[in-house]
N, C-alpha and C positions, 0 to 999 in steps of 0.2 A: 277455263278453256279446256275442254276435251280432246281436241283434233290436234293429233302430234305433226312434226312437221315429218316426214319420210326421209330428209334428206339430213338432218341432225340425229336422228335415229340410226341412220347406219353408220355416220360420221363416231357415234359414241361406241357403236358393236365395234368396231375398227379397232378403239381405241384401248377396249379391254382385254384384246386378243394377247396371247401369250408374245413375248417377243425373243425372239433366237439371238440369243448373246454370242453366240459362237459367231455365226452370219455376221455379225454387227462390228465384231472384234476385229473380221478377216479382213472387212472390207476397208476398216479405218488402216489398218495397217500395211493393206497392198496400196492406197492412198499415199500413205506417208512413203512407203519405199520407193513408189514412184518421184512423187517432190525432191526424195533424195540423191535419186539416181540422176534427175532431171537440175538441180542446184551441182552435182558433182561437174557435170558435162560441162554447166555455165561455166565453172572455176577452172576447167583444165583449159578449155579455148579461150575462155583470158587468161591465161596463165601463157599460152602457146603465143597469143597476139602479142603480150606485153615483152616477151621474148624475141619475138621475130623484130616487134618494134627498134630494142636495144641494141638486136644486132646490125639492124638497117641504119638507125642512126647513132652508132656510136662513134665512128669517126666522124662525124660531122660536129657535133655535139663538141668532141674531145676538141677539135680544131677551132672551133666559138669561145672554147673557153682559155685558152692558149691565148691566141687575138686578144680577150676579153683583158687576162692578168698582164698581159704586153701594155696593153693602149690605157687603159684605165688609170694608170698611176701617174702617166706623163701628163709634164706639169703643161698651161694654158698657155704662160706667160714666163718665160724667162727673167729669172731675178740676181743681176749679180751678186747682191749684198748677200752676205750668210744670213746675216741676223734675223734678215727681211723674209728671204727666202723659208728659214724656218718659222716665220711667227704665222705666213699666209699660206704655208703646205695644205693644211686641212683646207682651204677652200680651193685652192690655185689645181687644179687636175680636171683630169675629163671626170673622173669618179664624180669628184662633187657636183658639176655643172649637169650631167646627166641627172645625179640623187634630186638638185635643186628643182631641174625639170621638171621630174617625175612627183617631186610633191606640190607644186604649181598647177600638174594636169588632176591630180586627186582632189588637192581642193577646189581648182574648177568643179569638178564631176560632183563633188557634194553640196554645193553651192548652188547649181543648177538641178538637180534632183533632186533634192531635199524637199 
């Protein structure tokens, strides 16, 4: 076949043309320093949010966890007996009855979703 296509023809002249490394180099690197500059921006305004967040809720936070170390240890069930009292401590508290909850509602959750 004789008859060149015109359109592969100049797609190939394109392609032997000298190419300007200098141009090439500028452009990857005003690229990058913009991703940089634009990755810095992200980290300082979450840096800023996660700051303002701390300070918005650190009393609240502080005051949950107060309550939390208070209430969690008291026992469910009043035990005269010493003996008694120490052999069902590990389960006798809000801690446990919460923990017990809380793995109850997980293996729900996998159990059904699975």
């Amino acid at each position: 076949m004789t008859d060149r296509d015109q359109n592969l023809i100049t797609l190939f002249a394109q392609a032997e043309q000298q190419f300007d490394n200098d141009a090439f180099v500028d452009g990857v690197m005003s690229q990058i320093d913009r991703e940089r500059r634009r990755t810095l921006l992200v980290w300082v305004a979450l840096s800023i949010f996660i700051i303002a967040c701390v300070a918005a809720f650190a009393v609240p936070v502080i005051t949950a966890v107060t309550l939390a170390t208070q209430l969690l240890p008291a026992s469910l069930i009043d035990i005269q007996a010493d003996w008694v009292r120490q052999l069902v401590s590990p389960v006798n508290s809000v801690a446990a009855a919460v923990a017990l909850v809380l793995l109850g509602v997980i293996r729900f959750f996998r159990r059904v979703f699975r």
